[in-house]
C-alpha positions in Angstrom: 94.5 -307.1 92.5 98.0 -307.1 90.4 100.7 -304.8 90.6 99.3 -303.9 86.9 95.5 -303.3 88.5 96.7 -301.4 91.0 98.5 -299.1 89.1 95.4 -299.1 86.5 93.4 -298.0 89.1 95.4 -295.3 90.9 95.5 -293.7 87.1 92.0 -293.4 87.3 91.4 -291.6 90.4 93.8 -289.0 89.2 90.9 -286.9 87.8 88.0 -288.8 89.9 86.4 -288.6 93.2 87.4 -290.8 95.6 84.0 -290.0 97.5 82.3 -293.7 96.2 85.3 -295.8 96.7 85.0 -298.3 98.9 87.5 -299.3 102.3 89.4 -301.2 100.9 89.8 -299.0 97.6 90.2 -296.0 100.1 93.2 -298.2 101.7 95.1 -299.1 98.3 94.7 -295.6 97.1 96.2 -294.4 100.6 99.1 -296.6 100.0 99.4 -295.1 96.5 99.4 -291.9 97.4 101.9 -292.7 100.1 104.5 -294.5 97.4 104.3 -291.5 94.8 105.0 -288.8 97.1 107.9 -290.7 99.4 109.5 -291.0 95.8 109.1 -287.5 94.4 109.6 -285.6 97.8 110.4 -288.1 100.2 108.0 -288.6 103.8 108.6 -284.5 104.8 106.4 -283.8 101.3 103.8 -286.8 102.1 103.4 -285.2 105.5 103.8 -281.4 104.8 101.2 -281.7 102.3 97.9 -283.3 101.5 98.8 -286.8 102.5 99.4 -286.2 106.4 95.7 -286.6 106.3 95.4 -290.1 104.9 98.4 -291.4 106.9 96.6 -293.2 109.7 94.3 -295.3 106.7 97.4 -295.7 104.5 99.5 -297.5 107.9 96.6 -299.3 108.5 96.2 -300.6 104.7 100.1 -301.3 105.2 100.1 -303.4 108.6 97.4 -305.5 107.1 99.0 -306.4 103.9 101.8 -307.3 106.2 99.8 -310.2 108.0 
């Protein structure tokens, strides 16, 4: 996927469920989720609010991409 589909794709789930998605769809909307709230709030807002529940699947996504 490109930075482009990526970003294509995150705008979608904005009014979407994210109840079909698949893993790996799961994972690069985990990492998303991750990257826009570190840059509005920084990690304290990612983990105070709705994201602290996704972080374990968005440093999973992370460590793989990293291989």
């Amino acid at each position: 996927m490109t930075t482009a589909g990526v970003w294509e794709f995150y705008e979608a789930l904005v009014e979407g469920s994210r109840q079909d998605l698949t893993p790996v769809q799961r994972g690069v909307a985990a990492i998303c989720d991750l990257r826009q709230e570190v840059n509005s709030g920084g990690f304290d807002s990612y983990f105070s609010h709705w994201g602290g529940k996704h972080c374990r699947r968005s440093t999973r996504r992370l460590a793989d991409l990293a291989r």
